[in-house]
C-alpha positions as CSV (number, residue, x, y, z in Angstrom):
1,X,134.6,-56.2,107.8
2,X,133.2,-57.9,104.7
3,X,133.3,-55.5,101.4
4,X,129.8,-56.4,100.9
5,X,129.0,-54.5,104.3
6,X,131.6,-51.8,104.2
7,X,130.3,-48.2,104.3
8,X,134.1,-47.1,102.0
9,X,135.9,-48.9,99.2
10,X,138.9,-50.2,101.2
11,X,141.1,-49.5,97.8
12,X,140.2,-46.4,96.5
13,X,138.2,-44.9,99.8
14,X,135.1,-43.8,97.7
15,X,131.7,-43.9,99.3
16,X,129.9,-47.9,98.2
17,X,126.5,-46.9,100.1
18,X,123.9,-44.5,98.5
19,X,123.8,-40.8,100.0
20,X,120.8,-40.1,102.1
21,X,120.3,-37.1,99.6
22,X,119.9,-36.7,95.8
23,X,123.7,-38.2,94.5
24,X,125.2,-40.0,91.8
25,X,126.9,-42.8,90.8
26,X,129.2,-44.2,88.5
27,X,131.8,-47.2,88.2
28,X,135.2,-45.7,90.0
29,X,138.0,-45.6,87.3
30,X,140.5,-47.2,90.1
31,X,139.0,-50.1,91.9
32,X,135.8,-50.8,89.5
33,X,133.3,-51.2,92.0
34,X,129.6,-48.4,92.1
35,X,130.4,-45.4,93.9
36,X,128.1,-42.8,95.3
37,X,129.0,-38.8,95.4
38,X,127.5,-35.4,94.6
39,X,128.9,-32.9,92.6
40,X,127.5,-29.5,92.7
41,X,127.1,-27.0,89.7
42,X,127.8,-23.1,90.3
43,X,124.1,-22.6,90.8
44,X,124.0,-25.0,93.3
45,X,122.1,-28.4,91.7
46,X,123.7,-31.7,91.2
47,X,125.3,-31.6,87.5
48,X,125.3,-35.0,86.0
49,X,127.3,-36.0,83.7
50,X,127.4,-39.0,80.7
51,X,127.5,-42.5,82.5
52,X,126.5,-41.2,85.7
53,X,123.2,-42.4,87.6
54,X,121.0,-39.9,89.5
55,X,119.4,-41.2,92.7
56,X,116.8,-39.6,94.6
57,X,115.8,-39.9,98.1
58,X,112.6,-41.4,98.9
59,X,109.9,-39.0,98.8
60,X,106.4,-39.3,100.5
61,X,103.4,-37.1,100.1
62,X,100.1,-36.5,102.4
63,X,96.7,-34.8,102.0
64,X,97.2,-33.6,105.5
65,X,97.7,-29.4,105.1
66,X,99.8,-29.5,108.0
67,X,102.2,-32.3,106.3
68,X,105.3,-30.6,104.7
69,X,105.4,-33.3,101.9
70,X,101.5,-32.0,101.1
71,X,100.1,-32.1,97.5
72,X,98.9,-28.3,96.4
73,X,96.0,-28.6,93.8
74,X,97.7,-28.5,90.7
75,X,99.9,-31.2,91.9
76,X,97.7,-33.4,93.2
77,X,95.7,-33.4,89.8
78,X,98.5,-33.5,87.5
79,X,99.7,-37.0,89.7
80,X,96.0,-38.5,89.8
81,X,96.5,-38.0,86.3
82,X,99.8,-39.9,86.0
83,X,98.1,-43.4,87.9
């Protein structure tokens, strides 16, 4: 399999594809090569530290109440405002 395509670093084993939920990433200290984890604080969020990236899954929004990705009206103004 091509490194390129591999899902796992075949020298250190650490995770080359982004996590389908919020993660980090750094440079591995072994092989070099962007890795992707999460590491979770005591409260329970991600806790990033210096050098690391923060990558967040796509998000989408809708108008539609019944949408669980739905704007509430503070929200929706506050990112009209932000275009």
């Amino acid at each position: 399999m091509n490194e390129e395509q591999a899902n796992y670093c075949s020298d250190c084993g650490k995770s080359l594809r982004r996590l389908q939920v919020a993660c980090l990433s750094s440079p591995c200290g072994d092989c070099g090569k962007e890795t992707f984890y999460a590491r979770y604080a005591e409260n329970g969020g991600l806790r990033v530290e210096a050098g690391e990236n923060l990558h967040l899954p796509s998000m989408s929004f809708s108008l539609d109440p019944s949408n669980p990705g739905r704007f509430f009206r503070a929200g929706l103004q506050a990112f009209l405002k932000s275009l």
